[in-house]
N, C-alpha and C positions, 0 to 999 in steps of 0.2 A: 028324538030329533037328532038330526046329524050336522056337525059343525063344521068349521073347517080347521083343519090340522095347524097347531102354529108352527110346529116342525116339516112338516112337506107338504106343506098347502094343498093335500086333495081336501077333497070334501068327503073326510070317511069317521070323522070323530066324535064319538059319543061318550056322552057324561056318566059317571060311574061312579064307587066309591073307593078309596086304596087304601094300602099302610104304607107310610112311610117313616124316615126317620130323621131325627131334624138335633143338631147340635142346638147346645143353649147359649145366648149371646157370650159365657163368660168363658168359653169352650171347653169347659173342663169337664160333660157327660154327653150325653147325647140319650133321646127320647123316642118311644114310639108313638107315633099316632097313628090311629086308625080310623075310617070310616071319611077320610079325608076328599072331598067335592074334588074330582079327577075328569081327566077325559084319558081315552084308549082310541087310538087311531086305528081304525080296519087295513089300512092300508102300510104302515113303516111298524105299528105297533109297540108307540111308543107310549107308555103311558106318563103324562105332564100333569100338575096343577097352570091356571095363570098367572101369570106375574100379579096379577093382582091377589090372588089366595095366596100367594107367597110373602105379600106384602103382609098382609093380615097376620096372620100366623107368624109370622118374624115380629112385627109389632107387638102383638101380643104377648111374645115371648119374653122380649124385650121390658115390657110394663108391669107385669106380675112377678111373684115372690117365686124364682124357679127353683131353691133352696127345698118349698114344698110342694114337688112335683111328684106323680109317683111316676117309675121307669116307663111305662106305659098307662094311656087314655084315650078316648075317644075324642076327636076335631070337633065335638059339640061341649064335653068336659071344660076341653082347653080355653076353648071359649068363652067360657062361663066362669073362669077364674078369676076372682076379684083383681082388679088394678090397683096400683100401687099410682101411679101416676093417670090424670084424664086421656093424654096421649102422649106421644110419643116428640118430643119437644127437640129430638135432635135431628129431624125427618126435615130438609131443607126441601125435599124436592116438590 
């Protein structure tokens, strides 16, 4: 299926999976994830998560023990790591 770009609005972007690397709310390491729900643009070839899988994955980050993290995991891993909190209670928006 092809979507449309939220950086240059063609219509060339399709879903994928990536690595990326994401600092941890208390900035003092920073992490790999992989296997992270992407899209790749045919056209500027930019590869983005949504703001919303941003949102997630920052929450996330945010709610569990990052203390026991390992340097690298998979975006289905990270997901599955118990919370510390039900949600994320400083999220006014």
């Amino acid at each position: 299926m092809i979507y449309v770009c939220q950086w240059c609005e063609e219509e060339a972007a399709m879903e994928m999976k990536d690595k990326v690397y994401w600092e941890l709310p208390d900035g003092t390491n920073a992490i790999e994830i992989t296997e992270v729900p992407s899209f790749k643009c045919g056209e500027c070839g930019i590869v983005y998560q949504t703001d919303e899988q941003v949102k997630e994955i920052e929450d996330q980050l945010f709610l569990i023990d990052t203390k026991q993290l390992e340097k690298s995991l998979t975006y289905q891993q990270l997901m599955e790591k118990p919370r510390l909190l039900k949600r994320n209670y400083f999220d006014f928006g």
